[in-house]
Structures are given as structure tokens and as C-alpha cells.
DRENTORGU-863897 format. One record per residue (C-alpha): residue number from 1; residue in three letters; x, y, z. Coordinates in Angstrom, 2 decimals. Each point is the difference from the previous one (the first is absolute). Layout:
BEGIN
    n  res     east    north       up
  NUM  ala        X        Y        Z
...
! end
This chain:
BEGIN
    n  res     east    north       up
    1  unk     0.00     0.00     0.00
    2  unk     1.31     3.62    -0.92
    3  unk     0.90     1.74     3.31
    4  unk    -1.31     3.22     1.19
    5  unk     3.23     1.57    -0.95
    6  unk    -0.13    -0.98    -3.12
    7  unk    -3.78     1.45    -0.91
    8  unk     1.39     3.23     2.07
    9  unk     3.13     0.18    -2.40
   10  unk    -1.78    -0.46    -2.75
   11  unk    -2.69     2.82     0.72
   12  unk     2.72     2.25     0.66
   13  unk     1.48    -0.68    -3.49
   14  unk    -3.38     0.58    -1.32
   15  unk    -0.62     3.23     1.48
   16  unk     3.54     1.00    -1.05
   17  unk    -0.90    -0.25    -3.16
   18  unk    -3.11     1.28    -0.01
   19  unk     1.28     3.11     1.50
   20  unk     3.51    -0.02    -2.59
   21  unk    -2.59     0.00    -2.56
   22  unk    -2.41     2.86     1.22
   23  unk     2.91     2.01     0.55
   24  unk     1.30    -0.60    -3.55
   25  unk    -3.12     1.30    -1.64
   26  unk    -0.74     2.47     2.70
   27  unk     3.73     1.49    -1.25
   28  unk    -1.03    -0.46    -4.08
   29  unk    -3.22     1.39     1.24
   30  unk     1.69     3.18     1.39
   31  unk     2.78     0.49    -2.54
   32  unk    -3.04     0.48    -2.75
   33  unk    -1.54     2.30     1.87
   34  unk     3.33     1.57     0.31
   35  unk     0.06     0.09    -3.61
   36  unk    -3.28     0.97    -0.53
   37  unk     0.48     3.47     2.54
   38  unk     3.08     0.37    -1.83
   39  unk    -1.50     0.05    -3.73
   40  unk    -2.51     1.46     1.00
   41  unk     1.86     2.85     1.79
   42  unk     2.35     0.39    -3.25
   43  unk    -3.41     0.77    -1.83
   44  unk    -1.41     2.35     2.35
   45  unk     3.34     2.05     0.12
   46  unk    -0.08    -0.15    -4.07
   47  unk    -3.32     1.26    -0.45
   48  unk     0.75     2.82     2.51
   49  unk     2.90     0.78    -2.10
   50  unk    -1.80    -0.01    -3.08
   51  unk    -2.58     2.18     1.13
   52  unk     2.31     2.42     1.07
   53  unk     2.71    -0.42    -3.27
   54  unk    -0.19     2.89    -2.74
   55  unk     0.47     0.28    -3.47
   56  unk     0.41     2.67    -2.35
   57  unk    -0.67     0.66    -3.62
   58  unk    -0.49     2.99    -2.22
   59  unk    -3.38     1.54     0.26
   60  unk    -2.35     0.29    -2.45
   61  unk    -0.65     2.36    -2.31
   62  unk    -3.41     1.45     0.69
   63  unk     1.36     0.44     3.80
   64  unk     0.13     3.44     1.27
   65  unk     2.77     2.37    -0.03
   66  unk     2.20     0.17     3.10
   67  unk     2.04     3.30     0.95
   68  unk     3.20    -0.89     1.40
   69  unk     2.40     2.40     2.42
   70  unk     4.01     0.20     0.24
   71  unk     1.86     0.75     2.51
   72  unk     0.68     3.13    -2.12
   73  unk    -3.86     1.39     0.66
   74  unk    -0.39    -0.65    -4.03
   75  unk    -3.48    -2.16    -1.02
   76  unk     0.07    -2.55    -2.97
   77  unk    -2.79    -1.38    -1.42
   78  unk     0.02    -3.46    -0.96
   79  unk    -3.00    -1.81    -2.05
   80  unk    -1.80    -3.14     0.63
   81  unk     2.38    -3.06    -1.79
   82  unk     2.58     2.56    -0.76
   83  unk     3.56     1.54     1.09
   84  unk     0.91     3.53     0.40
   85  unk     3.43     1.27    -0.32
   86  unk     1.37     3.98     0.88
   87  unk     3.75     0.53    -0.83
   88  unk     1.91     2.97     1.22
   89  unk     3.88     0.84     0.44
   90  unk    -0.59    -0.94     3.29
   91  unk    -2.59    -3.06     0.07
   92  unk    -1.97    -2.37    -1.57
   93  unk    -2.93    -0.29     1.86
   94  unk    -1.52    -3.49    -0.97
   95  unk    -3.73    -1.64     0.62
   96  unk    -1.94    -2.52    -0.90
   97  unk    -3.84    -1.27     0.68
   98  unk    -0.55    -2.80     1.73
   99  unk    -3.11    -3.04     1.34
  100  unk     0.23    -1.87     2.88
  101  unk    -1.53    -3.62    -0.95
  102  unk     1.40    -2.01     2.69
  103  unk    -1.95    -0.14     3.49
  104  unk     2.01     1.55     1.84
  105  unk     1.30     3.55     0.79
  106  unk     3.46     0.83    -2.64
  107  unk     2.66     1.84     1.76
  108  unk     3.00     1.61    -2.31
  109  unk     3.41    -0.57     0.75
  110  unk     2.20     0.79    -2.88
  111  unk     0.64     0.26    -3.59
  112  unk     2.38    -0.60    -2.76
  113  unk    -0.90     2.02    -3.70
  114  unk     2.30    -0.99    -3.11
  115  unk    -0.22     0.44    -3.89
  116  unk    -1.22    -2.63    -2.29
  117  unk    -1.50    -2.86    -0.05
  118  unk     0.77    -2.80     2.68
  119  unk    -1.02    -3.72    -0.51
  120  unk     2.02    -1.41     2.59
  121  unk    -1.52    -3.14     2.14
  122  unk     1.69     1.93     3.34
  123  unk    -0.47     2.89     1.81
  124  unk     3.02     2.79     1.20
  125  unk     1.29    -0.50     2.85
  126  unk    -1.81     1.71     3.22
  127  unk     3.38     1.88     0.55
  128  unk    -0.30     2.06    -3.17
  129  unk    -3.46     1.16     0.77
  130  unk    -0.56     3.76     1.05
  131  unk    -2.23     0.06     3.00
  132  unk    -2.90     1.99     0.52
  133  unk     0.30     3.01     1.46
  134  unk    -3.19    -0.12     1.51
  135  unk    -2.59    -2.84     0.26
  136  unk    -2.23    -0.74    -2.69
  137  unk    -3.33    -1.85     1.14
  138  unk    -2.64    -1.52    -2.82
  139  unk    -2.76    -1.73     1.29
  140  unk    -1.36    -3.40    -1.04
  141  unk    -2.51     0.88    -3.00
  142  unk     1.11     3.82    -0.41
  143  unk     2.01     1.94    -2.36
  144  unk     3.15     2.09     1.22
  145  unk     3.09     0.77    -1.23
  146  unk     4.05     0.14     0.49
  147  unk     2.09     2.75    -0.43
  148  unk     4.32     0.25    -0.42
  149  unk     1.95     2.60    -0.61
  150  unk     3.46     0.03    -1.40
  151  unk     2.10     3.49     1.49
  152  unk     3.66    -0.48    -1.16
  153  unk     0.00     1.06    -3.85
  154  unk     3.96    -0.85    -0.03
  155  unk    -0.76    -3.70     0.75
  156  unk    -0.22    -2.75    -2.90
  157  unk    -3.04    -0.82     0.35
  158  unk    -1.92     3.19     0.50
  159  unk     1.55     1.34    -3.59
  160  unk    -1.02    -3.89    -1.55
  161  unk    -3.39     0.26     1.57
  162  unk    -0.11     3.94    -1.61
  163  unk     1.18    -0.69    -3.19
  164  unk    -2.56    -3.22    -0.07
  165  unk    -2.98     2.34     0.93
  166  unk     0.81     2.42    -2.48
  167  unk     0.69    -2.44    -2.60
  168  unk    -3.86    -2.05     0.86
  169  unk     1.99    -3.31     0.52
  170  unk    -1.60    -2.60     2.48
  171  unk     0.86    -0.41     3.56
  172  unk    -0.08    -2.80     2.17
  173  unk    -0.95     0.88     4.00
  174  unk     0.06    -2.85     2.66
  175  unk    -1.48     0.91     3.39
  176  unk     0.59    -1.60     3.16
  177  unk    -2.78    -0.44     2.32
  178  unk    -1.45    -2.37     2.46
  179  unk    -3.31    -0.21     2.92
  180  unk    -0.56     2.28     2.42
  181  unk     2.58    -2.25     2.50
  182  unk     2.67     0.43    -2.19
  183  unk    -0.33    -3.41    -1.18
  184  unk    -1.14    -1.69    -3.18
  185  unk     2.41     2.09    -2.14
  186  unk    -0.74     0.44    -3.82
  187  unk     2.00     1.04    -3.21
  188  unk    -1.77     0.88    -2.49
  189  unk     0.90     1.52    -3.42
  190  unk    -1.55     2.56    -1.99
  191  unk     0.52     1.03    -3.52
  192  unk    -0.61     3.70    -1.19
  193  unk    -0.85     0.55    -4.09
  194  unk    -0.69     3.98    -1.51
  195  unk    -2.81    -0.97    -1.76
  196  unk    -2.73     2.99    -0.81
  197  unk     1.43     2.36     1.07
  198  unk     0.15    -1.62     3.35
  199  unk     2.21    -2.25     1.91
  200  unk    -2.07    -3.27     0.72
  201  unk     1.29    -2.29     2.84
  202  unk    -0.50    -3.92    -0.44
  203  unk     0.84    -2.68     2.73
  204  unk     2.63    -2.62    -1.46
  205  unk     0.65    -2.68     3.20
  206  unk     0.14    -0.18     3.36
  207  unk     2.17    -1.55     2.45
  208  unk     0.05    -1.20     3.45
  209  unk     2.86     0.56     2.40
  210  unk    -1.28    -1.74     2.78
  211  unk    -1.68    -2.84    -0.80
  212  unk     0.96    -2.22    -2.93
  213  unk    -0.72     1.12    -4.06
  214  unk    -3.24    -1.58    -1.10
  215  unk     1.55    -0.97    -3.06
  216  unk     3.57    -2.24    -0.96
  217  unk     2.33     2.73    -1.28
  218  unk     1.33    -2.64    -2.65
  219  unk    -3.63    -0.03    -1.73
  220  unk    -0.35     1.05    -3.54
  221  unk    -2.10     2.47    -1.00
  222  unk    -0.34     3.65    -1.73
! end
């Protein structure tokens, strides 16, 4: 006959295992959830980020005009899906008119404005950007505009950018700006073409800086 000791033994190996297994899937059981919270965090903090990420294009033209102020008290009028463009010995006071069709609020940080056309598949570097002198704020769904200046007529690029202006040759502008954190930061590049008697701005491509391109650089294309 099986002794006591041997039905106790064997209850206690039972139960062992019993309790080895409920642990096991009590531990699978809470490392889903953890990954469950976690994805489900990850989305939550995306979608707060989308709703607050901007993006800029060139307005349109039946938008209103906007009247834009230097520094220097003088007032340039810029059209709706246009450029406007005042040289001087002294300055080159430079606008453009812009939408907001991201969700959230677009805050200018700087600006880089060359001649020709630029096809590249990468932005400048941040470092060569001139910041704003003051902040720039477009709201989600509203038009607004940026503004540059260029004040040191012995510099290269101040007689290039002259002599391109006078001449009615196309400029490329790529403005820097992000959310209203800081974060989220955007390229994004803007062509300018005379055409009518007016300069007519046209977005080209946009790039992010903090969060990975939405497209593989090697892709063909035109």
C-alpha cells in the first residue's frame, strides 16, 4: 500500500506545478499587457504629436493680401500665392505668403534664399540657416507670411540675390520651422517664378529634421 508520505509528496508535486504553471501564464499574461500599455502609449503620444505638427505651403491665390513690417518701419505688400521683393543699396527686404495645413500651430525659425533652381533630395544644413529675428506664428488652417531681410550689400550673396531680382531669375527659399514646443522641425522649399508681372511662389518638398523622411532618398522620380 502507498504510504501517507507518499500521497503527501505527491500532492505537493502537484500543487508545485500547478502553481509553476499559473505563474508562467500569469507572467505571459502581464508582459502582453505590458505590451499592450506600451503600444498603446506610443499611439497616444503620436497622435498628440500629429495634432500638434505643422506644415506649410504657399497660399493660394485668391487669399488676401497681407502687409508686412521691417525692422526699418517700411510696409511691403505681399499677394495671396505670391512673393514680394524691395531692393535698395542697403537691403533687400524679402516676403512671401504663406497656409498653414498641418494641425498644429507653425513657428519660424530660420531661412536660407539662393538663385536657381534646386532639385536636390537633401536639405542645407541647419547651420547655414539665418534665424529669425523675431518669431513668426501661423496657425493651423490660416494664411500668414515670412519675412528676411538681407543688410550687407558688400556680401556675395546679397549682390547674387540683387542681380537675380533684377534680372527675374527664380529663387529657391527653404524655411525652417517646427510646433509650438520647438519640436517637430520642418524644411520645406519654395520656388519663386516672375510670371505676370508678379512673382508667384510654389512649394517644391518638404523635409523632416526630426523624425525620419517619409520617403527613401534613393527613389526615382521627377
Amino acid at each position: 500500500m502507498t504510504s501517507w508520505s507518499t500521497w503527501a509528496s505527491l500532492a505537493t508535486a502537484v500543487g508545485t506545478l500547478v502553481l509553476a504553471a499559473a505563474t508562467f501564464a500569469s507572467i505571459r499574461s502581464a508582459n502582453r499587457s505590458a505590451r499592450v500599455s506600451e503600444f498603446a502609449a506610443r499611439t497616444a503620444e503620436r497622435a498628440l504629436l500629429a495634432n500638434q505638427r505643422p506644415l506649410l505651403v504657399n497660399s493660394r491665390p485668391q487669399d488676401a493680401q497681407q502687409k508686412v513690417e521691417y525692422l526699418e518701419g517700411n510696409i511691403q505688400v505681399v499677394d495671396g500665392g505670391s512673393a514680394a521683393f524691395d531692393v535698395s543699396e542697403d537691403a533687400i527686404c524679402m516676403s512671401v505668403s504663406l497656409r498653414n495645413v498641418g494641425s498644429g500651430l507653425a513657428v519660424l525659425h530660420g531661412w536660407i534664399v539662393v538663385v536657381g533652381q534646386h532639385t536636390e533630395r537633401i536639405h542645407p544644413p541647419l547651420s547655414s540657416f539665418t534665424e529669425q529675428i523675431r518669431d513668426i506664428y501661423i496657425a493651423p488652417g490660416d494664411i500668414g507670411f515670412w519675412l528676411g531681410a538681407l543688410r550687407d550689400p558688400q556680401s556675395e550673396i546679397f549682390r547674387a540675390i540683387s542681380a537675380a531680382i533684377g534680372n527675374q531669375e527664380m529663387l529657391t527659399l527653404y524655411l525652417l520651422y517646427g510646433d509650438f514646443e520647438g519640436g517637430q522641425r520642418v524644411i520645406t522649399q519654395f520656388a519663386t517664378r516672375w510670371r505676370n508681372d508678379k512673382w508667384r511662389l510654389a512649394v517644391g518638398r518638404h523635409f523632416n529634421v526630426d523624425r525620419p523622411e517619409p520617403r527613401p532618398l534613393h527613389a526615382n522620380g521627377s
